[in-house]
C-alpha positions, 0 to 999 in steps of 0.5 A, a space after each residue: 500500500 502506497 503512502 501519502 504524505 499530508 502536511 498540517 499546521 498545529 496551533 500551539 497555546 500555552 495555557 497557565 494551568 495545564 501546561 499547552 493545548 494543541 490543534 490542527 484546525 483543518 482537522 476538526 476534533 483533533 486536539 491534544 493537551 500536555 504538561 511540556 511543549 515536547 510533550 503535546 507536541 508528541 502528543 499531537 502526532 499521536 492524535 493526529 495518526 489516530 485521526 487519520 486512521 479513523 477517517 480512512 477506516 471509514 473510507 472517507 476524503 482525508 481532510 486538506 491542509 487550509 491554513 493560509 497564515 498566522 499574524 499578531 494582533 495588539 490591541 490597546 484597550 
């Protein structure tokens, strides 16, 4: 069986309590959760694995990256 290679772009939030939280936007469910960064990141590859497999499992179109770009927003307030 051949594989496909499909890149994705992870959101990475630091979160004060737990640690960071993770998500591919372009999969939707597919977040994670971790104490360290290396640790969610880890964590995210894992889900993401997990995702796929469900998604083509069920035969279905495995999802495209849709992030076009990321910027800052300040806000005075």
């Amino acid at each position: 069986m051949n594989k496909r290679i499909f890149n994705y772009t992870a959101v990475i939030e630091k979160d004060e309590k737990s640690g960071y939280f993770a998500y591919i936007p372009a999969l939707s469910g597919c977040y994670t959760q971790g104490e360290t960064y290396e640790e969610v990141v880890k964590n995210m590859q894992e889900a993401c694995e997990l995702y796929l497999e469900s998604v083509r499992s069920a035969k279905e179109e495995v999802p495209s990256n849709t992030f076009v770009s990321t910027f800052n927003l300040s806000l005075a307030i």
